[in-house]
mmCIF file of the N, C-alpha and C atoms, coordinates in Angstrom:
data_MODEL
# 
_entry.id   MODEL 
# 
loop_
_atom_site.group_PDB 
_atom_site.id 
_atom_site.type_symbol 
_atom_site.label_atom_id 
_atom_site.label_alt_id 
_atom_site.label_comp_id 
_atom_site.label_asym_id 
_atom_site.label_entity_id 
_atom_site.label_seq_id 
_atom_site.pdbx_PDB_ins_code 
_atom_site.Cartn_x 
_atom_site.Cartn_y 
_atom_site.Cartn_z 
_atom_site.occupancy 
_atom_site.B_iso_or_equiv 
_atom_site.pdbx_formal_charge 
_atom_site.auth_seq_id 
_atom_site.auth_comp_id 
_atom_site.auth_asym_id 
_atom_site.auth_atom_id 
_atom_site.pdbx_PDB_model_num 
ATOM 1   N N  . UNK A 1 1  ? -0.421  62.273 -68.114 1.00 0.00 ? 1  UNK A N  1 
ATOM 2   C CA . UNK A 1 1  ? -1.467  63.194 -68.539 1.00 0.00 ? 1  UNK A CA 1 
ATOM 3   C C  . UNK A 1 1  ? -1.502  64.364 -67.552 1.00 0.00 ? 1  UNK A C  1 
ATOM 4   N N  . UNK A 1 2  ? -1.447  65.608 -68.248 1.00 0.00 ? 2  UNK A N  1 
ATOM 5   C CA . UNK A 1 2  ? -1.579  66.907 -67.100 1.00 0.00 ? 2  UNK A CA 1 
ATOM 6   C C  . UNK A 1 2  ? -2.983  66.770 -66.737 1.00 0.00 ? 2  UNK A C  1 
ATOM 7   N N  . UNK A 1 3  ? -2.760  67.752 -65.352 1.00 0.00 ? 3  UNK A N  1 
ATOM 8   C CA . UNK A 1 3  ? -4.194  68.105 -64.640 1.00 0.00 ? 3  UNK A CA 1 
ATOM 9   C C  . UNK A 1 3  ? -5.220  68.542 -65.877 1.00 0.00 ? 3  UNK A C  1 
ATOM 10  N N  . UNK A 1 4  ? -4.675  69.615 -66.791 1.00 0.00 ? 4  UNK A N  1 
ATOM 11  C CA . UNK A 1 4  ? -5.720  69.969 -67.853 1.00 0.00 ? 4  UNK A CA 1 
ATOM 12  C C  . UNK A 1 4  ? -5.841  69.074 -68.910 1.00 0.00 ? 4  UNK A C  1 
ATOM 13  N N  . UNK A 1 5  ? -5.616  68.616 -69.004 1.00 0.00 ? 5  UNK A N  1 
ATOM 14  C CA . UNK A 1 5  ? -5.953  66.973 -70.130 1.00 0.00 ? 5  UNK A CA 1 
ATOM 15  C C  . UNK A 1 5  ? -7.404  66.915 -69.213 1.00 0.00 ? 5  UNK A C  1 
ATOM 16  N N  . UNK A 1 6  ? -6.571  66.028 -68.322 1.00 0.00 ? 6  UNK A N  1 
ATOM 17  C CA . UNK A 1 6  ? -7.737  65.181 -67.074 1.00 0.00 ? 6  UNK A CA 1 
ATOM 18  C C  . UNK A 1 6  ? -8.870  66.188 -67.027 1.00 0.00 ? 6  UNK A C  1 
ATOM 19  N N  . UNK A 1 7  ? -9.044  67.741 -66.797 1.00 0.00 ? 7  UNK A N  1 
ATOM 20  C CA . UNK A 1 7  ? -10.157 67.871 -67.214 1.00 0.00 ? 7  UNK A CA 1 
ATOM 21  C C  . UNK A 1 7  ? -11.409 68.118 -68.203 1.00 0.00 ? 7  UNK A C  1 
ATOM 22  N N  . UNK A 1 8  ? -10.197 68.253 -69.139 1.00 0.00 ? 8  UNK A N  1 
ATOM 23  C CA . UNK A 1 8  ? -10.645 68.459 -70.507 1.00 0.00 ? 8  UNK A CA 1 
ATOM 24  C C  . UNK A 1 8  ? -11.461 67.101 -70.837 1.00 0.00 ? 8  UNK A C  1 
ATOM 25  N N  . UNK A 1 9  ? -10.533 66.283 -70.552 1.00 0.00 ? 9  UNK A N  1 
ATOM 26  C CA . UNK A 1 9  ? -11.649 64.440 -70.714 1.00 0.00 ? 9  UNK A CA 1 
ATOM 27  C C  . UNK A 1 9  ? -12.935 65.066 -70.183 1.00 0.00 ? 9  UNK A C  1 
ATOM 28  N N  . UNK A 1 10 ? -12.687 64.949 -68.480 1.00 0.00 ? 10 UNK A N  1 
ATOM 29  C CA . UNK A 1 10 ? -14.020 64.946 -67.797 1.00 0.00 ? 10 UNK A CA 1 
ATOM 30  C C  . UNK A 1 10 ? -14.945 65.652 -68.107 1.00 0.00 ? 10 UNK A C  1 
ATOM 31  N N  . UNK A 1 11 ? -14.830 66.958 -68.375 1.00 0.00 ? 11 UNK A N  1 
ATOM 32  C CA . UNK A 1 11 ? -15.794 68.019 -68.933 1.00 0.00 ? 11 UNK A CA 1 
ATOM 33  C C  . UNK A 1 11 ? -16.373 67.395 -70.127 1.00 0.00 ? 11 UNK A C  1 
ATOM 34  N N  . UNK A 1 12 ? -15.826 67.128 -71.407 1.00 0.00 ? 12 UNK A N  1 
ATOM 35  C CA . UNK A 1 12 ? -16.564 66.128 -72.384 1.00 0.00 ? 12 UNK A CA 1 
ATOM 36  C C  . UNK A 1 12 ? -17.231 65.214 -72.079 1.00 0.00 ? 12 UNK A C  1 
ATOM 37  N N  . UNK A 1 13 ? -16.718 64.001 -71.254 1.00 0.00 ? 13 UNK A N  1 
ATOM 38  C CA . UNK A 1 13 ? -17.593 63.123 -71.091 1.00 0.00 ? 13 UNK A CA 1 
ATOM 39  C C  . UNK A 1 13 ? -18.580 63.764 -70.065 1.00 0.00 ? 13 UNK A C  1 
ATOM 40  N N  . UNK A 1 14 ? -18.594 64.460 -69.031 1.00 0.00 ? 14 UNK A N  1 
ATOM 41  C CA . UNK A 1 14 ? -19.915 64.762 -68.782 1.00 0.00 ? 14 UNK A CA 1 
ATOM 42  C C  . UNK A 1 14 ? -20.848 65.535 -69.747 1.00 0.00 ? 14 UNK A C  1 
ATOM 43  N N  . UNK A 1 15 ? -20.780 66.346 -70.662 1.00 0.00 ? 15 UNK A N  1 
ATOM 44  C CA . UNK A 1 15 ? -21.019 66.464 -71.545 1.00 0.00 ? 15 UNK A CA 1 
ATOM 45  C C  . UNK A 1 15 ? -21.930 65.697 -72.203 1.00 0.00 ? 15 UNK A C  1 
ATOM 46  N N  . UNK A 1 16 ? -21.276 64.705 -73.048 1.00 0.00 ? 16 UNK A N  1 
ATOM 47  C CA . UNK A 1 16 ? -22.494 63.834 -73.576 1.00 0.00 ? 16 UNK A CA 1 
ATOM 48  C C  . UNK A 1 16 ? -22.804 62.609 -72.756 1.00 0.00 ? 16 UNK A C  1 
ATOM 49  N N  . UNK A 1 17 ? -22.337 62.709 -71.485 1.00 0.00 ? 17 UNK A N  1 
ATOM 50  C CA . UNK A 1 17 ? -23.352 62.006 -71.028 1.00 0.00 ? 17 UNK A CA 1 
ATOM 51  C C  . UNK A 1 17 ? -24.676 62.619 -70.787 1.00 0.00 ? 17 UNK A C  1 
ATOM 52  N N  . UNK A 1 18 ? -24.552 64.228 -70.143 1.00 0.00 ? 18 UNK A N  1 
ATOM 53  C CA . UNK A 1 18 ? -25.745 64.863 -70.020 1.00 0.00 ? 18 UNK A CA 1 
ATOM 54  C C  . UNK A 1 18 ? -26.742 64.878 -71.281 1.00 0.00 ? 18 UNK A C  1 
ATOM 55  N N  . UNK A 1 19 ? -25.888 65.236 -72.523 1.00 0.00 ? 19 UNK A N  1 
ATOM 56  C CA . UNK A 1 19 ? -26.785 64.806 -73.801 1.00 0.00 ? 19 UNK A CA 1 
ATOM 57  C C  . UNK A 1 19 ? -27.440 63.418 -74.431 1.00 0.00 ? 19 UNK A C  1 
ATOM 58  N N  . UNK A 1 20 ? -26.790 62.589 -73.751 1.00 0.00 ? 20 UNK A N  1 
ATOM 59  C CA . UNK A 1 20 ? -27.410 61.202 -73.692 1.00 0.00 ? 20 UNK A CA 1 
ATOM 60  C C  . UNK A 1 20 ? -28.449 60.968 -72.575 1.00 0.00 ? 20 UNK A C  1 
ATOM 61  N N  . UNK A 1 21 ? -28.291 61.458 -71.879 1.00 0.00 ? 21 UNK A N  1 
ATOM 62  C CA . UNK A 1 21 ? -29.296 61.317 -70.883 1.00 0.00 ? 21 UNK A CA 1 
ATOM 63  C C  . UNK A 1 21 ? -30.691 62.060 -71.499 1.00 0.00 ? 21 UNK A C  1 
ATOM 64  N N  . UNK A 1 22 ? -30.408 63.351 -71.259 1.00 0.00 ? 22 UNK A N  1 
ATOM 65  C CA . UNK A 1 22 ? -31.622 64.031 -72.395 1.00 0.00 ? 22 UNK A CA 1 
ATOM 66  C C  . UNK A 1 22 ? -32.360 63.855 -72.979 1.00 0.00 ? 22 UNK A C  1 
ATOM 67  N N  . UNK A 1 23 ? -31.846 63.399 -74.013 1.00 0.00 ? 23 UNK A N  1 
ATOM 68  C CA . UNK A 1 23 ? -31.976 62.440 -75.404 1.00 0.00 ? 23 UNK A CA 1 
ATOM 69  C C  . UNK A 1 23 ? -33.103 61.557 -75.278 1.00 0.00 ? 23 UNK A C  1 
ATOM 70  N N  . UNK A 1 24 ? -32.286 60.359 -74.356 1.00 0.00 ? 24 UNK A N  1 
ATOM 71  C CA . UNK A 1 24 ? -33.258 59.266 -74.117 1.00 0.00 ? 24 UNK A CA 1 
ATOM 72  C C  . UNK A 1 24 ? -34.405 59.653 -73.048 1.00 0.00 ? 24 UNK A C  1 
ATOM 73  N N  . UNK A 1 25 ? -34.264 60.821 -72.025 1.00 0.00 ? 25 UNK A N  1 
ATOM 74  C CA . UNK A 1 25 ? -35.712 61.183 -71.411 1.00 0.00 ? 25 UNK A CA 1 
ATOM 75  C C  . UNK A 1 25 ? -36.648 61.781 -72.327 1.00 0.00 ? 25 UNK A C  1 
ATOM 76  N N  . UNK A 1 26 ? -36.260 62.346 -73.551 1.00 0.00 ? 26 UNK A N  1 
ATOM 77  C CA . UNK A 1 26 ? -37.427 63.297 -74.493 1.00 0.00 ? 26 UNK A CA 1 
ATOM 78  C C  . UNK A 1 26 ? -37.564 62.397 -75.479 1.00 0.00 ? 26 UNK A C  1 
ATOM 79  N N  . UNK A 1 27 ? -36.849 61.272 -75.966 1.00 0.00 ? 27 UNK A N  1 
ATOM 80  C CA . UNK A 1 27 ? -37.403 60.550 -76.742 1.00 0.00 ? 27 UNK A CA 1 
ATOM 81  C C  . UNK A 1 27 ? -37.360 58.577 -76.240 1.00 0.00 ? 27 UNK A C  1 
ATOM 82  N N  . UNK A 1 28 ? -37.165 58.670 -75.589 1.00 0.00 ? 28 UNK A N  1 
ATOM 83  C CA . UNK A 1 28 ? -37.620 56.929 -74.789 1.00 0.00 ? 28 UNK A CA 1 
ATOM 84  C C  . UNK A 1 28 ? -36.392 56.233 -75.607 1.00 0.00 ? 28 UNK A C  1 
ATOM 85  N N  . UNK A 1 29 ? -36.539 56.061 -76.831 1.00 0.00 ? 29 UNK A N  1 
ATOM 86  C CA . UNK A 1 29 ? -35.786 55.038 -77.859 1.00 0.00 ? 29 UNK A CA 1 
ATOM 87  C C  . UNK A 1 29 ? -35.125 55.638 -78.607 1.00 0.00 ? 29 UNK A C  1 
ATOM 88  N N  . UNK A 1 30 ? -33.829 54.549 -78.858 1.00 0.00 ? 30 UNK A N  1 
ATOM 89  C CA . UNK A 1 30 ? -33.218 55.222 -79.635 1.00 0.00 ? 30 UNK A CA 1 
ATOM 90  C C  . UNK A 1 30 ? -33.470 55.251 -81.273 1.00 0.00 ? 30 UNK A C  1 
ATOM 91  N N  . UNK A 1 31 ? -34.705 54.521 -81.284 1.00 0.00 ? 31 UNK A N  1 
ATOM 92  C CA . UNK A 1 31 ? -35.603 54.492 -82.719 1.00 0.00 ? 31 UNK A CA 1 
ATOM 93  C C  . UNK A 1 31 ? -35.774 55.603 -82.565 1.00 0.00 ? 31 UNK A C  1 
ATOM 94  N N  . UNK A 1 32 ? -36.869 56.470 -81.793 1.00 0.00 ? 32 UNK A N  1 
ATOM 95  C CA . UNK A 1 32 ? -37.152 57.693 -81.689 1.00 0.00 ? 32 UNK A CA 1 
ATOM 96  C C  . UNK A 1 32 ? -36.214 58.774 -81.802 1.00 0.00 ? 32 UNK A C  1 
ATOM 97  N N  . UNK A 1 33 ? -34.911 58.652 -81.200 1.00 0.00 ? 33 UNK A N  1 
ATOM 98  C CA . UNK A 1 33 ? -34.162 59.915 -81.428 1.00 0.00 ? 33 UNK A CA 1 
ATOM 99  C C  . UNK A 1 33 ? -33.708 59.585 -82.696 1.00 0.00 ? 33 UNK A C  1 
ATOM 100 N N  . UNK A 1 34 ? -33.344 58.955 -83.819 1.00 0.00 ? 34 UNK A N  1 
ATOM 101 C CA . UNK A 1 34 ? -32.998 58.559 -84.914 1.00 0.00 ? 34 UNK A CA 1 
ATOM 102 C C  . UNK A 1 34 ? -33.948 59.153 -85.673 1.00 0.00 ? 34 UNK A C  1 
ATOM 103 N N  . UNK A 1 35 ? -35.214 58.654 -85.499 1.00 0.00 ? 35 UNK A N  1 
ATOM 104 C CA . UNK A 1 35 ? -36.232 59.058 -86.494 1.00 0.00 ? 35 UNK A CA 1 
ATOM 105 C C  . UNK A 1 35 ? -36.524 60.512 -86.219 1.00 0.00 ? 35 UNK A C  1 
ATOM 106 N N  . UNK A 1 36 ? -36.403 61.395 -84.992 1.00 0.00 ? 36 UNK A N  1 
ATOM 107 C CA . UNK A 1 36 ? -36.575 62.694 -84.528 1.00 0.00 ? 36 UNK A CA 1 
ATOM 108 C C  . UNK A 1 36 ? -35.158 63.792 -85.051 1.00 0.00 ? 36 UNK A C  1 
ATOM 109 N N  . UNK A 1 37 ? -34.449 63.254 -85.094 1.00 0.00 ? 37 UNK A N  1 
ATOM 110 C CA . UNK A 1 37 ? -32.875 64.074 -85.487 1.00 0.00 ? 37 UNK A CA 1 
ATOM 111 C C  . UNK A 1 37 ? -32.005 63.779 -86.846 1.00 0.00 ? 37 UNK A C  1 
ATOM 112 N N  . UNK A 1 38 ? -32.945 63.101 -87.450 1.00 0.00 ? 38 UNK A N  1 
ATOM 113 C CA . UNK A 1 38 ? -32.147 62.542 -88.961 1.00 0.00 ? 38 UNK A CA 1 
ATOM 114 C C  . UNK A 1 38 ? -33.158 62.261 -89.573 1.00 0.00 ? 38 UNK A C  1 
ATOM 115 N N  . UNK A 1 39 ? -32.972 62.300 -90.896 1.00 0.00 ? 39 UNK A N  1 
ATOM 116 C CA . UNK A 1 39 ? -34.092 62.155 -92.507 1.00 0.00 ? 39 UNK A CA 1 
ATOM 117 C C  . UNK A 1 39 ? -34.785 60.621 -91.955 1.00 0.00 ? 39 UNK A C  1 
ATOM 118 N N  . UNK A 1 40 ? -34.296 60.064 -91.580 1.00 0.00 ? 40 UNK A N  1 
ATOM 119 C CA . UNK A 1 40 ? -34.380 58.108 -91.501 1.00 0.00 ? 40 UNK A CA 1 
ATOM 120 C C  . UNK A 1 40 ? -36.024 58.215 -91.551 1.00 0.00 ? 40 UNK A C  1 
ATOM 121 N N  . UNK A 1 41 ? -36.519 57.121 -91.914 1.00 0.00 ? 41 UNK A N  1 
ATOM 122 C CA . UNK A 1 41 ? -38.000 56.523 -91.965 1.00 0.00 ? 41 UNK A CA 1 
ATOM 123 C C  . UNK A 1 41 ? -37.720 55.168 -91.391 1.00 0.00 ? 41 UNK A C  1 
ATOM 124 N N  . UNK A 1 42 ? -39.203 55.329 -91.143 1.00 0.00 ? 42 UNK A N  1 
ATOM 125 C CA . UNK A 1 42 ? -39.218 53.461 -90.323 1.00 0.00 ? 42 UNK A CA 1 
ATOM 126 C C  . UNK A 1 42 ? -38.955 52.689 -90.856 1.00 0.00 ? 42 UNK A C  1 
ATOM 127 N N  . UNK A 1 43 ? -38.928 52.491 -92.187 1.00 0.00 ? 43 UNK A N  1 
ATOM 128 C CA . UNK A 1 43 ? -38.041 51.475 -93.137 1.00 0.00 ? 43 UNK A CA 1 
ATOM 129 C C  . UNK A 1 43 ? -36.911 51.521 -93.464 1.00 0.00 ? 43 UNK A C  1 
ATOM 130 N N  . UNK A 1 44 ? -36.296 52.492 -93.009 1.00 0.00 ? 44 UNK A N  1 
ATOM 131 C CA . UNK A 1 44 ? -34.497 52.504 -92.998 1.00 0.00 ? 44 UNK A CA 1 
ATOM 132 C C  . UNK A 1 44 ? -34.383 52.046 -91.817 1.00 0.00 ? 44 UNK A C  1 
ATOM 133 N N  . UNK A 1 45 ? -34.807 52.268 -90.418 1.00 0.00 ? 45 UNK A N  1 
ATOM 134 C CA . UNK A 1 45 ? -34.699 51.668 -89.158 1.00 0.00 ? 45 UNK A CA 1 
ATOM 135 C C  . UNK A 1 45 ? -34.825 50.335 -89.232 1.00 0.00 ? 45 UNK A C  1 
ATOM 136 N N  . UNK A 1 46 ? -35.916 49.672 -90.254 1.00 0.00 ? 46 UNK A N  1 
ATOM 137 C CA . UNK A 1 46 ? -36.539 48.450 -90.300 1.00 0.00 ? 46 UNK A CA 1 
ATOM 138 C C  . UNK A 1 46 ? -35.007 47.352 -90.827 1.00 0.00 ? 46 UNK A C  1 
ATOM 139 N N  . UNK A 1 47 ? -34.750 48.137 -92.142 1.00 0.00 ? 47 UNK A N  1 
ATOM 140 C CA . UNK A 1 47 ? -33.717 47.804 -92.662 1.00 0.00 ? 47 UNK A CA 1 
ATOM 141 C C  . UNK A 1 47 ? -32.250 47.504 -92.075 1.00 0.00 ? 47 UNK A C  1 
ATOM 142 N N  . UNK A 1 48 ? -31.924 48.614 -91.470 1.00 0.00 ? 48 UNK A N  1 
ATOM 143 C CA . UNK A 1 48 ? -30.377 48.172 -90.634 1.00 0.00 ? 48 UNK A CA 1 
ATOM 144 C C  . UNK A 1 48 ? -30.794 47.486 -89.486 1.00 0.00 ? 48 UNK A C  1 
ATOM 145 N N  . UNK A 1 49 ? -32.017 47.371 -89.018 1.00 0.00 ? 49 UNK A N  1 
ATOM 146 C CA . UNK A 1 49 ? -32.478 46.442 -87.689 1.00 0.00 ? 49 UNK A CA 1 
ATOM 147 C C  . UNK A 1 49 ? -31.716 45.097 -88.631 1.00 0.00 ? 49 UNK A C  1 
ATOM 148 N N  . UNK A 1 50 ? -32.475 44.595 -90.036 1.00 0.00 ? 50 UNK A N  1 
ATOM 149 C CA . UNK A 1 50 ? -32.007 43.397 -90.588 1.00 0.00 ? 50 UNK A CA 1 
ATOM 150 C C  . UNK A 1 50 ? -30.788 43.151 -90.747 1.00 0.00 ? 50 UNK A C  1 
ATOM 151 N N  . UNK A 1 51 ? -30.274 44.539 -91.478 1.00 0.00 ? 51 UNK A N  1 
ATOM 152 C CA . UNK A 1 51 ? -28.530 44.419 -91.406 1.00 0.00 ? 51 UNK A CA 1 
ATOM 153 C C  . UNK A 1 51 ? -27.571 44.086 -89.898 1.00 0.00 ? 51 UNK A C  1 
ATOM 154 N N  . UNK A 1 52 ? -28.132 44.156 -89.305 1.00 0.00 ? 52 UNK A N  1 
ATOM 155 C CA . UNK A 1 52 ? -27.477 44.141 -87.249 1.00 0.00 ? 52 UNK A CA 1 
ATOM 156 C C  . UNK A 1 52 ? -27.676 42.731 -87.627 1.00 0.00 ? 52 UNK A C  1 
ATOM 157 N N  . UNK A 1 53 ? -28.886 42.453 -87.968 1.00 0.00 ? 53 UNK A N  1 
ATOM 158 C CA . UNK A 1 53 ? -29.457 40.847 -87.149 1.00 0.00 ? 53 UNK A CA 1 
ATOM 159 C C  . UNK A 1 53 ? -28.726 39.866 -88.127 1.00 0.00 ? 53 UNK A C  1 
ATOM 160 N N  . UNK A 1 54 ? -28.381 40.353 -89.658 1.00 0.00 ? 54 UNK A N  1 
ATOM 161 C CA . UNK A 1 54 ? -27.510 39.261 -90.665 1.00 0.00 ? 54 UNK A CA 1 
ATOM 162 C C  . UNK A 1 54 ? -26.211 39.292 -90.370 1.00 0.00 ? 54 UNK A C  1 
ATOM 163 N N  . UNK A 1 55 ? -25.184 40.489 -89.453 1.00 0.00 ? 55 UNK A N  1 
ATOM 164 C CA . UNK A 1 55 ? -24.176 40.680 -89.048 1.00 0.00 ? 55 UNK A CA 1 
ATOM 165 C C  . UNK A 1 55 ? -23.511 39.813 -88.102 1.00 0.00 ? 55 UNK A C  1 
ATOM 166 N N  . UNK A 1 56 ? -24.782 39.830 -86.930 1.00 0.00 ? 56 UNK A N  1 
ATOM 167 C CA . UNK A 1 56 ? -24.166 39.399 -85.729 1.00 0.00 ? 56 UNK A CA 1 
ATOM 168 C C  . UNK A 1 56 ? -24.719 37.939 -85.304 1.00 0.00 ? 56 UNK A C  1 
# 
């Protein structure tokens, strides 16, 4: 991998890590950023909560 690969990675992943970080300081949960950044209602959250829990 060249030097500019290697920073091209790093620059991205700091990237959304900084946007993950963010994220979860302005909205606590990731219920909250879901329900804050997409159509979803608490009963679609409610719902794939069930779908996770019949999955795994």
């Amino acid at each position: 991998m060249t030097f500019e690969a290697l920073m091209n990675w790093t620059i991205l992943v700091a990237l959304v890590s900084s946007m993950t970080s963010y994220l979860f300081m302005k909205y606590r949960t990731v219920e909250n950023i879901i329900l804050n950044l997409t159509d979803f209602t608490e009963d679609d959250i409610q719902k794939l909560k069930g779908l996770i829990r019949w999955k795994f």
